[in-house]
C-alpha positions in Angstrom: -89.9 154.3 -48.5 -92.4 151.4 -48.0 -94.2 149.8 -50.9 -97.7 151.0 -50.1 -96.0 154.4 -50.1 -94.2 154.7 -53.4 -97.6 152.4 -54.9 -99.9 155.6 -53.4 -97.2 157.9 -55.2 -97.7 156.3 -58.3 -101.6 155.5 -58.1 -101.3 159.8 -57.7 -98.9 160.2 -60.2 -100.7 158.3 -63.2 -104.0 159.6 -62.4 -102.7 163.1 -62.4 -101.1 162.3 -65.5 -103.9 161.3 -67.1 -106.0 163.9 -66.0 -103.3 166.5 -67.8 -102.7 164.1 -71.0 -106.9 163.9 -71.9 -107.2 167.8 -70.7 -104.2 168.3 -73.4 -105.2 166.0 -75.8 -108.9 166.9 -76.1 -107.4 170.8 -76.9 -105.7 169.2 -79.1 -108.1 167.7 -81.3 -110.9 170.3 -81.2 -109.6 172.6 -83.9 -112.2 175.7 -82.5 -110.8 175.1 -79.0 -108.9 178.6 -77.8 -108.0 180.1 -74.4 -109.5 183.3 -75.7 -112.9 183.4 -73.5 -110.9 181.8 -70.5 -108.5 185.1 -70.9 -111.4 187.2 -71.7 -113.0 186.6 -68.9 -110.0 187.5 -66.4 -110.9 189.4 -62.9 -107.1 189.3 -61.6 -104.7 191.0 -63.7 -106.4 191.4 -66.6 -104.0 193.6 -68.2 -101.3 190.9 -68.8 -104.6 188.2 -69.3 -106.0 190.9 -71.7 -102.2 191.4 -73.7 -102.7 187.2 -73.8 -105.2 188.2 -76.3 -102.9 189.7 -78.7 -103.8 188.2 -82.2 -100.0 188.0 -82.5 -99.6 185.9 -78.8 -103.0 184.0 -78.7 -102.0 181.2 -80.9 -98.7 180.8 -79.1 -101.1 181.1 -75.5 -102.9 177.8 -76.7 -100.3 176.4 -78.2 -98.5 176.2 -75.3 -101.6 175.5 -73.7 -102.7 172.3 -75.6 -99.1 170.8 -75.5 -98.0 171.8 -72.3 -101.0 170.3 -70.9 -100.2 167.0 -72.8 -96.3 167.1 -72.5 -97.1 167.2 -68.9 -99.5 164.4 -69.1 -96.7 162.0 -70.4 -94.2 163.5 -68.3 -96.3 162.2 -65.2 -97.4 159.2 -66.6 -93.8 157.6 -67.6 -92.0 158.7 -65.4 -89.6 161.2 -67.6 -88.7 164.3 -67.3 -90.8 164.6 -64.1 -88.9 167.2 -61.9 -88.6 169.3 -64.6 -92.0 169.1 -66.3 -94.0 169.7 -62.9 -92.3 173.1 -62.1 -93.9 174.1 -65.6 -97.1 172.2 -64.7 -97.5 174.3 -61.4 -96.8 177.6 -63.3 -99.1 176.9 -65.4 -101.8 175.7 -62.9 -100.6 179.2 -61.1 -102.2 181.0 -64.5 -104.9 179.1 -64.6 -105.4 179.9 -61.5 -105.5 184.0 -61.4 -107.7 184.9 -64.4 -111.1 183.1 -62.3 -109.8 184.6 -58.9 -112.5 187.1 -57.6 -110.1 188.0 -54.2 -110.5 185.5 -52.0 -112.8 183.5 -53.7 -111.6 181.3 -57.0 -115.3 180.4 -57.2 -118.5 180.4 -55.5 -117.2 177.3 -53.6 -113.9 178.2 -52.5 -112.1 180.6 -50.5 -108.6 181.2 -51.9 -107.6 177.7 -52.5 -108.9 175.4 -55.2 -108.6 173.0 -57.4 -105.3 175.1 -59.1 -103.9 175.2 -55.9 -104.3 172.0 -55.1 -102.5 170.6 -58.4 -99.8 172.9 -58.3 -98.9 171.9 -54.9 -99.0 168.0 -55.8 -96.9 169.1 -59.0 -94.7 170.8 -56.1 -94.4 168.0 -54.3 -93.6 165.4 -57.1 -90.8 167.5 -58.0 -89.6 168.0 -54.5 -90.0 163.9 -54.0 -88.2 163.1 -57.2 -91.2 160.8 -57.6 -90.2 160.2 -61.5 -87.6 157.6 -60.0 -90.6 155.7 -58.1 -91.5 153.0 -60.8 -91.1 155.6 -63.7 -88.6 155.7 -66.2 -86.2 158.3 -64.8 -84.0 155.8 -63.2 -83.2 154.4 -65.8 -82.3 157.6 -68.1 -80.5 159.3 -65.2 -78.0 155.9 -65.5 -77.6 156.5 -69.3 -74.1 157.6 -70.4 -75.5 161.3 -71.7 -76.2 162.1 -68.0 -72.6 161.3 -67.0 -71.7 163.6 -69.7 -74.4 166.7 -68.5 -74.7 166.4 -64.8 -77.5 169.1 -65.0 -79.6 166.7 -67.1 -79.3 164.4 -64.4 -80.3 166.7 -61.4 -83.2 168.0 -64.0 -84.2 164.5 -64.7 -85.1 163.6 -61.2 
């Protein structure tokens, strides 16, 4: 892969990475910030967005939420765990994505692909890439003795 290849990989990486880590982070720290109106508001299957809403499953739905969102975030931007963490990302960009889907359009300025889409196919595409191992720390950890050990940790680490 040439330089300005795997330097456009990681310009994509850490800005997607940041984008997840401040959208995690901000959750985080506003202690009145729940998924509840997001889930609320559902128009594709709202029975399993609606059972979200379970006083019992809600806090687990934004706890997940807030720190998957950040895990992710420091996932991309180090370089760790990358593989791994962006199948979960583009799950989660999958569920983000059905609750505003009005069949075929996500929003009054789309037609069936959108922003959702369009992160959970770059989160596709890092993992498919291995892009972790492009000046991130996943080299370094797949060499470490423990991944001789497990060599599942080693495939799941990039």
């Amino acid at each position: 892969m040439a330089q300005y290849q795997k330097i456009s990989i990681l310009l994509l990486r850490l800005g997607i990475g940041w984008m997840f880590f401040y959208a995690g982070i901000t959750k985080i720290l506003n202690p009145a910030w729940t998924s509840a109106g997001y889930l609320k508001s559902a128009k594709t299957f709202t029975f399993f967005y609606q059972t979200l809403l379970s006083p019992s499953i809600l806090p687990i739905v934004d706890f997940i939420n807030e720190w998957g969102l950040l895990l992710l975030g420091i996932s991309l931007i180090f370089g760790i765990f990358v593989r791994l963490s962006s199948i979960f990302g583009a799950v989660l960009m999958l569920l983000y994505y059905f609750p505003i889907l009005d069949f075929p359009y996500p929003n009054p300025y789309s037609f069936i692909i959108d922003e959702h889409i369009i992160y959970a196919l770059i989160l596709i595409l890092f993992a498919a890439l291995r892009v972790g191992r492009i000046y991130g720390f996943e080299e370094k950890c797949a060499n470490l003795p423990i991944c001789s050990k497990f060599p599942r940790l080693r495939e799941w680490l990039g």
